[in-house]
C-alpha positions as CSV (number, residue, x, y, z in Angstrom):
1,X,135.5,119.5,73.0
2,X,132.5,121.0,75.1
3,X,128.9,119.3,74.2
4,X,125.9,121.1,73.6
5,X,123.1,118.9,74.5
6,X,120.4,120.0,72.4
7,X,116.5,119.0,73.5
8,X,115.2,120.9,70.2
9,X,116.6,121.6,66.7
10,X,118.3,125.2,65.8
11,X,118.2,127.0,62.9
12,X,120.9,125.3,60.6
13,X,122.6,128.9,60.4
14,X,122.9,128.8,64.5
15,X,123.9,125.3,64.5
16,X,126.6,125.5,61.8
17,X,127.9,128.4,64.2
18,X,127.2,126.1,67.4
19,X,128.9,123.2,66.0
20,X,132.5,125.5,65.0
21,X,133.4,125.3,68.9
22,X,131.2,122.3,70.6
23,X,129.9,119.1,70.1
24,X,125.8,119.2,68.9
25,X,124.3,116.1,70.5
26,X,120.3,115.4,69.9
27,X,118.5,114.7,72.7
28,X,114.9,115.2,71.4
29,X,112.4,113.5,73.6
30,X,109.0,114.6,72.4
31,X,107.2,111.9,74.5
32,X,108.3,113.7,78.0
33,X,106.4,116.7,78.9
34,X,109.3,116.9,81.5
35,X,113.4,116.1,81.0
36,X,115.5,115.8,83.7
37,X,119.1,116.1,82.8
38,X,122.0,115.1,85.3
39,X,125.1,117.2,84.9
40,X,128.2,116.3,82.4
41,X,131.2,118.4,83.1
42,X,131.3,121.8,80.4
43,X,128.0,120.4,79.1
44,X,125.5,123.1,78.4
45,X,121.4,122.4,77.4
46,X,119.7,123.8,74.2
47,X,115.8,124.2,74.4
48,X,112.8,125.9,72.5
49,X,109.9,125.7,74.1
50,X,110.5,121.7,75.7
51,X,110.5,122.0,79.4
52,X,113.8,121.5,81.4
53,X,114.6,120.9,85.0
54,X,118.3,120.3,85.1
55,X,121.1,121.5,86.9
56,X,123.3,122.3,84.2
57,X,123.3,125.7,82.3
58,X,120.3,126.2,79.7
59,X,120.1,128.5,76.4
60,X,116.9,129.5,75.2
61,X,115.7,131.6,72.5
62,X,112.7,132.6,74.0
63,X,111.5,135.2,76.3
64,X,109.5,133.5,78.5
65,X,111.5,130.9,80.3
66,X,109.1,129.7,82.9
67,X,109.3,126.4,81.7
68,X,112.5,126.0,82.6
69,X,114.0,125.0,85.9
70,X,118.1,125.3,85.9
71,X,120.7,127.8,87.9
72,X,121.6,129.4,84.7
73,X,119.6,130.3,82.2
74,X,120.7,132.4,79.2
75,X,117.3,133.9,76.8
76,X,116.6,136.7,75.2
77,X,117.5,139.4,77.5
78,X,117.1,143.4,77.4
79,X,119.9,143.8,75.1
80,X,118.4,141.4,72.6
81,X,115.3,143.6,72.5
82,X,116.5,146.4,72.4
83,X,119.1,145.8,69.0
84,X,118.0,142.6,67.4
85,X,114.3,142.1,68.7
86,X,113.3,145.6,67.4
87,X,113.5,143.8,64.0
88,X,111.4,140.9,64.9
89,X,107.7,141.3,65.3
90,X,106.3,138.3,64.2
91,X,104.3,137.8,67.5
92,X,102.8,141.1,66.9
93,X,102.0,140.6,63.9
94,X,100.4,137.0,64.9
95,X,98.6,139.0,67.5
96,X,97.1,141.3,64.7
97,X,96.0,138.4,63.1
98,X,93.9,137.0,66.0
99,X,92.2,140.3,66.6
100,X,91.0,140.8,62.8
101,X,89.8,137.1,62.3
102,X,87.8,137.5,66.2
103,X,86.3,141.0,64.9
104,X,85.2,139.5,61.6
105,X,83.6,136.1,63.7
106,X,81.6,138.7,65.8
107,X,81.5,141.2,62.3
108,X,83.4,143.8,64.4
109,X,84.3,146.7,62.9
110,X,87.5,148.4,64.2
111,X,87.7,151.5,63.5
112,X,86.9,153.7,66.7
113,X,86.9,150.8,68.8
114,X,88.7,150.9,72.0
115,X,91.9,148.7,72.3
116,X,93.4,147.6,75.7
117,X,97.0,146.6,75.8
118,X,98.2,145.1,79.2
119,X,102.0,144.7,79.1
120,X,103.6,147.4,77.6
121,X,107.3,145.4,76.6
122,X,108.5,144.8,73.0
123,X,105.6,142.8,71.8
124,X,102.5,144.6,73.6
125,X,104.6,148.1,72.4
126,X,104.5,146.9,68.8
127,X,101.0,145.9,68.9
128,X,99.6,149.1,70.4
129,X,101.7,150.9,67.7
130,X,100.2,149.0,65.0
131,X,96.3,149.7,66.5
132,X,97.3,153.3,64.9
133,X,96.5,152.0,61.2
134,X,93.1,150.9,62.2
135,X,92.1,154.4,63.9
136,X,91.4,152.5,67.1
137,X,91.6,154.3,70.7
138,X,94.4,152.6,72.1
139,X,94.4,152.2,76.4
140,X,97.5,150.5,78.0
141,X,98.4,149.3,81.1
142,X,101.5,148.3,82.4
143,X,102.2,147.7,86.3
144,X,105.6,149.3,86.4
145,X,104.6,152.4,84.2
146,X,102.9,155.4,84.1
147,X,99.8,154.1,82.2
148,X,95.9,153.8,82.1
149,X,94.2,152.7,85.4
150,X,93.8,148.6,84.8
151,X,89.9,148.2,86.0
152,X,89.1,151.2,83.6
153,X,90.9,149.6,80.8
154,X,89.3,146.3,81.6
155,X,85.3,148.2,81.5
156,X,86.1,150.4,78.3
157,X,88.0,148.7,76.0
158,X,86.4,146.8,73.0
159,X,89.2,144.6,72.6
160,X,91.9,143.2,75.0
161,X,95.2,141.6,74.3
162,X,97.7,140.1,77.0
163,X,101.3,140.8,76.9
164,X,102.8,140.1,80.2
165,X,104.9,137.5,81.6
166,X,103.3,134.4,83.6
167,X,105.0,135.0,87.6
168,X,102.9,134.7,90.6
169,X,101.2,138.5,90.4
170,X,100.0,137.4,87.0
171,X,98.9,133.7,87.0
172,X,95.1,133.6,87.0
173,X,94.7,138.2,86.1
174,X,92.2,137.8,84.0
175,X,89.5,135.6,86.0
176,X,86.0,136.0,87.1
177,X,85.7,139.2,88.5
178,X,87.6,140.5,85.2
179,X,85.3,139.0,83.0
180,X,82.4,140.6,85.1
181,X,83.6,144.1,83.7
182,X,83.6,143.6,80.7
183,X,81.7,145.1,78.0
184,X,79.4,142.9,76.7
185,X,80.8,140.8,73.5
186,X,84.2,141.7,74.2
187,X,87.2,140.4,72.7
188,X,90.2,138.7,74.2
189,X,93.2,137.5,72.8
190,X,96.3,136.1,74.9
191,X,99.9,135.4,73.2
192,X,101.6,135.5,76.8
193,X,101.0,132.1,79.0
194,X,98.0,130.1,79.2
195,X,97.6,130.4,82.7
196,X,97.0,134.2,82.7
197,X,93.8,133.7,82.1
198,X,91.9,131.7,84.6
199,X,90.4,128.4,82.3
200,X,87.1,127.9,84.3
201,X,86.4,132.1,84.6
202,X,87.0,131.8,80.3
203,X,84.5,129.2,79.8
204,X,81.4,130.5,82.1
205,X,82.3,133.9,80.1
206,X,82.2,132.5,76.5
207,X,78.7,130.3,78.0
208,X,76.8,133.4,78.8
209,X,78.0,135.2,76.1
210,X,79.5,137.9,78.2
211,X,83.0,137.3,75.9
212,X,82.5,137.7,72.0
213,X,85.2,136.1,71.5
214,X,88.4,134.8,72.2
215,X,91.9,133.7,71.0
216,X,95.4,132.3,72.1
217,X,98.5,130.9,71.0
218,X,99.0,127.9,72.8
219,X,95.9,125.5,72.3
220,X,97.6,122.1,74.1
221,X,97.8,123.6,77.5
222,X,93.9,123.8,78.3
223,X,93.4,121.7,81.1
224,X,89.8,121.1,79.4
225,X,91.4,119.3,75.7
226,X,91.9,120.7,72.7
227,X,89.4,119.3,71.1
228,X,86.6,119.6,73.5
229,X,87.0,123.0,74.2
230,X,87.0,123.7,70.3
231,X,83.8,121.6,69.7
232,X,82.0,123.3,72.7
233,X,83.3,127.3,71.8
234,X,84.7,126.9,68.2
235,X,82.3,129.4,66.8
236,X,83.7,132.1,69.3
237,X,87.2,130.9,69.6
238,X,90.6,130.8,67.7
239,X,93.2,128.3,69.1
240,X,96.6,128.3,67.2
241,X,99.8,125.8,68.4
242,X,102.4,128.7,70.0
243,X,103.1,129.4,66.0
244,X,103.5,133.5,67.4
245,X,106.9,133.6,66.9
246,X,108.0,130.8,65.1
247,X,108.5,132.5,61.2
248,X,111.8,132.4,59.7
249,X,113.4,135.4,60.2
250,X,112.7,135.2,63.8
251,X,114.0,131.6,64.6
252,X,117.2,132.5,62.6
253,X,117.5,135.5,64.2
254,X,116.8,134.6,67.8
255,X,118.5,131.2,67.4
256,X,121.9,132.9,66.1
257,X,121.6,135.4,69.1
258,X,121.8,132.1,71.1
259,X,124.4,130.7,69.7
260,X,126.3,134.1,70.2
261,X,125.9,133.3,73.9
262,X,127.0,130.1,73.8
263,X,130.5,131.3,72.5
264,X,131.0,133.5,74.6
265,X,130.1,131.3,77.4
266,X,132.7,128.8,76.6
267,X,135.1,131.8,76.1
């Protein structure tokens, strides 16, 4: 019987489905920011968001895999999004969240305000959709789309959220010469990758007050600490622990998606 070797836990559902044509084996390892897994014949690797460099074939119920390092890697692809991810919008919805608790820390009001998307996929779709029921101006830019020019939505928009994908063309976007166009007290709010936005360009922008506010979704990677850069900026920002997409509905549904994949794989 093939083993799936998995490095965090499934939703029971997937795993009651998982464990009706492979072994489940626990391999959780919180202490190692980094597993390294040798190969086992038919053996196949399980992972949430714990980073993998192995060179066996990994499943992942994520999105964004760049924290994975394997020749096969099986995620959420474009059929996902398009059938079953068009019924999860918990990140959205997380994003909304952000945005209403920066605007009331900097007593924001939102309707009229300007809104600038950039990444125009499931998530940023769904969030510039849902700008609609706030009567905000919504701008969006998106690098492979006919959308709004990226320096003008940078200077005009009141608010900016961050939906793109961390590769080389976006590590590091949203840096110092960003920040410099900026409206004064603007708002910024990043559910993507950490390393989107450049950490040292953030904190001289939240010093001088030239950012209002800002907020992300993944507190532990700041290369400054957690809790320093909370006691330093906690009045102007929100740090919450990648909790975007990690509700119910979405981890049962994502992780059964998964598990699809895995049957089929060993089919």
């Amino acid at each position: 019987m093939p083993k799936i070797l998995l490095l965090d836990e499934p939703h029971p559902k997937a795993r009651k489905m998982m464990e009706e044509f492979a072994e489940c084996q626990n391999v959780f390892d919180q202490s190692k920011p980094f597993v390294i897994t040798r190969a086992i014949p038919g053996d196949i690797i399980y992972t949430q968001l714990t980073p993998i460099k192995t060179n066996i074939p990994v499943f992942c119920p994520c999105t964004g895999i760049d924290h994975i390092e394997a020749p096969n890697v099986i995620y959420l692809d474009d059929e996902w999004k398009q059938n079953e991810g068009e019924l999860v919008t918990s990140t959205a919805e997380h994003t909304w969240s952000l945005i209403l608790q920066l605007a009331k820390m900097n007593r924001m009001q939102l309707r009229k305000k300007i809104i600038g998307v950039i990444g125009i996929g499931r998530i940023g779709w769904m969030v510039y959709k849902y700008a609609k029921a706030f009567k905000m101006v919504g701008r969006i830019y998106n690098k492979n789309r006919d959308a709004y020019d990226f320096e003008k939505l940078i200077k005009q928009s009141d608010i900016i959220t961050l939906h793109v994908p961390l590769n080389s063309e976006t590590r590091g976007m949203i840096s110092k010469n960003e920040f410099a166009m900026m409206k004064p007290g603007a708002l910024l709010v990043n559910t993507s990758r950490a390393e989107i936005v450049n950490e040292p360009a953030l904190m001289d922008a939240l010093e001088s007050g030239t950012l209002g506010g800002y907020a992300d979704d993944f507190y532990h990677n700041h290369e400054s600490g957690r809790l320093k850069f909370m006691s330093k900026y906690g009045d102007k920002v929100i740090l919450t622990d990648h909790i975007g997409g990690n509700c119910l509905e979405a981890r049962e549904a994502t992780d059964i998606y998964i598990a699809q994949k895995m049957r089929e794989w060993f089919k």
